[in-house]
C-alpha positions, 0 to 999 in steps of 0.5 A: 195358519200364517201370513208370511207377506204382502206385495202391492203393485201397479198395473205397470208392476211397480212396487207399490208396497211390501210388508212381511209379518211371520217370514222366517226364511229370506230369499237373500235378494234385495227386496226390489229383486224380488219384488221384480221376480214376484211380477215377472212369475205372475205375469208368466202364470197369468199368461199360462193361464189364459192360453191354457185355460179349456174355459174362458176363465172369468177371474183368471189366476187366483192362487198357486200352492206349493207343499210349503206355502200358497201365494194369493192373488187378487187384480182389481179393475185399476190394475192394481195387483195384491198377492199374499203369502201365506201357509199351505193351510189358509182359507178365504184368504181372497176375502182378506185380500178384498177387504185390504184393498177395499177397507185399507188401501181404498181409505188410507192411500186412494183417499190421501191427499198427500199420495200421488198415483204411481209412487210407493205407499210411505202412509205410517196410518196405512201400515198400522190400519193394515197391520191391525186387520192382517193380525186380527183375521183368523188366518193370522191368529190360528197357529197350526199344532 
Protein backbone atom coordinates (compact mmCIF):
# COMPACT_ATOMS: atom_id res chain seq x y z
CA UNK A 1 0.00 0.00 0.00
CA UNK A 2 0.98 3.69 -0.42
CA UNK A 3 0.35 7.09 0.70
CA UNK A 4 0.51 9.31 -2.27
CA UNK A 5 -0.22 12.96 -0.34
CA UNK A 6 -1.48 15.25 2.27
CA UNK A 7 -3.82 18.54 2.08
CA UNK A 8 -4.33 20.25 5.31
CA UNK A 9 -6.82 23.33 5.06
CA UNK A 10 -9.10 25.50 6.87
CA UNK A 11 -12.30 26.07 7.38
CA UNK A 12 -12.20 28.81 5.11
CA UNK A 13 -10.20 26.49 2.44
CA UNK A 14 -6.76 27.85 2.89
CA UNK A 15 -4.16 25.80 2.49
CA UNK A 16 -2.66 25.30 5.40
CA UNK A 17 -0.23 22.55 4.49
CA UNK A 18 0.83 20.00 1.77
CA UNK A 19 3.42 17.18 1.87
CA UNK A 20 3.56 14.12 -0.79
CA UNK A 21 5.39 11.11 0.06
CA UNK A 22 5.23 8.25 -2.88
CA UNK A 23 3.73 10.59 -5.90
CA UNK A 24 4.84 9.77 -9.06
CA UNK A 25 2.69 11.27 -11.46
CA UNK A 26 2.27 15.27 -11.05
CA UNK A 27 -0.89 16.80 -12.06
CA UNK A 28 1.20 19.61 -13.97
CA UNK A 29 -0.75 22.77 -11.72
CA UNK A 30 1.03 24.42 -9.50
CA UNK A 31 0.56 23.32 -6.20
CA UNK A 32 -2.11 26.19 -5.18
CA UNK A 33 -4.11 25.42 -8.30
CA UNK A 34 -4.44 22.40 -7.21
CA UNK A 35 -4.84 22.75 -3.69
CA UNK A 36 -7.75 25.28 -4.82
CA UNK A 37 -9.45 22.07 -7.23
CA UNK A 38 -8.86 19.77 -4.25
CA UNK A 39 -11.33 22.23 -1.88
CA UNK A 40 -13.56 23.00 -4.58
CA UNK A 41 -14.37 18.98 -5.45
CA UNK A 42 -14.92 18.53 -1.58
CA UNK A 43 -16.98 20.73 -1.16
CA UNK A 44 -19.21 19.93 -4.21
CA UNK A 45 -19.01 15.78 -2.86
CA UNK A 46 -19.83 17.08 0.56
CA UNK A 47 -22.78 18.93 -0.80
CA UNK A 48 -23.66 16.05 -3.14
CA UNK A 49 -23.59 14.21 -0.27
CA UNK A 50 -25.89 16.05 1.96
CA UNK A 51 -28.78 16.45 -0.62
CA UNK A 52 -28.36 13.19 -1.82
CA UNK A 53 -27.97 11.19 1.23
CA UNK A 54 -31.57 8.74 2.22
CA UNK A 55 -30.07 9.09 5.59
CA UNK A 56 -29.32 11.98 7.87
CA UNK A 57 -25.64 10.94 7.20
CA UNK A 58 -23.82 11.65 10.80
CA UNK A 59 -20.17 11.73 9.60
CA UNK A 60 -20.97 12.89 5.77
CA UNK A 61 -18.28 12.49 3.45
CA UNK A 62 -15.60 10.04 4.37
CA UNK A 63 -13.58 8.78 1.08
CA UNK A 64 -14.15 8.33 -2.61
CA UNK A 65 -12.31 5.52 -4.76
CA UNK A 66 -11.11 5.45 -7.66
CA UNK A 67 -9.59 2.21 -9.82
CA UNK A 68 -6.28 4.20 -9.09
CA UNK A 69 -6.27 5.55 -6.05
CA UNK A 70 -8.56 6.69 -2.84
CA UNK A 71 -8.82 10.09 -1.20
CA UNK A 72 -9.72 10.40 2.69
CA UNK A 73 -11.19 12.49 4.10
CA UNK A 74 -11.57 13.93 7.74
CA UNK A 75 -13.27 17.30 9.03
CA UNK A 76 -12.87 18.34 12.62
CA UNK A 77 -15.14 20.46 15.03
CA UNK A 78 -12.86 23.69 13.99
CA UNK A 79 -13.33 23.20 10.64
CA UNK A 80 -10.20 21.88 9.99
CA UNK A 81 -10.17 19.56 6.69
CA UNK A 82 -7.46 16.67 6.35
CA UNK A 83 -7.74 14.34 3.12
CA UNK A 84 -4.92 11.78 2.20
CA UNK A 85 -4.31 9.95 -0.77
CA UNK A 86 -3.59 7.07 -1.00
CA UNK A 87 -3.77 3.57 -3.06
CA UNK A 88 -6.69 1.64 -4.09
CA UNK A 89 -5.80 -1.10 -1.30
CA UNK A 90 -5.33 0.92 2.17
CA UNK A 91 -7.23 0.35 5.14
CA UNK A 92 -7.82 2.52 8.57
CA UNK A 93 -6.63 5.10 6.65
CA UNK A 94 -9.15 7.28 8.86
CA UNK A 95 -7.52 6.04 12.02
CA UNK A 96 -4.31 7.58 10.51
CA UNK A 97 -6.07 10.51 9.71
CA UNK A 98 -7.00 11.13 13.50
CA UNK A 99 -3.94 10.39 14.76
CA UNK A 100 -2.10 13.14 12.39
CA UNK A 101 -4.49 15.88 13.82
CA UNK A 102 -4.56 14.60 17.28
CA UNK A 103 -0.77 13.42 17.94
CA UNK A 104 0.93 15.73 15.17
CA UNK A 105 -1.11 18.87 14.44
CA UNK A 106 -2.75 19.31 17.67
CA UNK A 107 1.14 19.36 19.49
CA UNK A 108 3.27 20.56 17.06
CA UNK A 109 0.95 23.57 15.33
CA UNK A 110 -2.08 24.21 17.91
CA UNK A 111 0.42 24.04 20.41
CA UNK A 112 3.21 26.46 19.06
CA UNK A 113 3.54 29.78 20.21
CA UNK A 114 5.26 30.82 17.06
CA UNK A 115 2.05 29.92 14.67
CA UNK A 116 -1.01 32.08 14.19
CA UNK A 117 -4.47 30.77 12.93
CA UNK A 118 -5.26 31.13 9.50
CA UNK A 119 -1.33 31.03 8.22
CA UNK A 120 0.35 28.24 6.52
CA UNK A 121 2.32 25.36 8.89
CA UNK A 122 6.20 26.25 8.09
CA UNK A 123 7.24 24.13 11.64
CA UNK A 124 10.28 22.16 10.42
CA UNK A 125 9.45 19.97 13.81
CA UNK A 126 5.87 19.48 12.68
CA UNK A 127 7.13 18.01 9.21
CA UNK A 128 9.47 15.71 10.82
CA UNK A 129 6.85 14.52 13.46
CA UNK A 130 4.50 14.17 10.64
CA UNK A 131 6.87 12.49 8.48
CA UNK A 132 7.91 9.77 11.24
CA UNK A 133 4.19 8.58 11.83
CA UNK A 134 3.06 8.68 7.97
CA UNK A 135 6.46 6.43 7.28
CA UNK A 136 6.24 4.26 10.23
CA UNK A 137 2.03 3.34 9.72
CA UNK A 138 1.47 0.07 7.91
CA UNK A 139 -0.19 1.96 5.16
CA UNK A 140 3.19 3.36 4.37
CA UNK A 141 5.35 0.51 4.85
CA UNK A 142 3.25 -2.35 2.97
CA UNK A 143 4.21 -2.37 -0.70
CA UNK A 144 1.76 -4.22 -2.82
CA UNK A 145 3.42 -7.22 -5.06
Amino acid sequence: MKIFNLYIFDKFGTLMYYAEWNRTKKSGLTKEEEAKLTYGMLSSIKSFVRIMSPHDPKEGFLYYKTNKYALHYLETPSGLKFVLNTDVNAVNVRELLQQIYSKVWVEYVVRDPLWFPGTPVTSELFQNKLDELVKQSPIFGIRNI
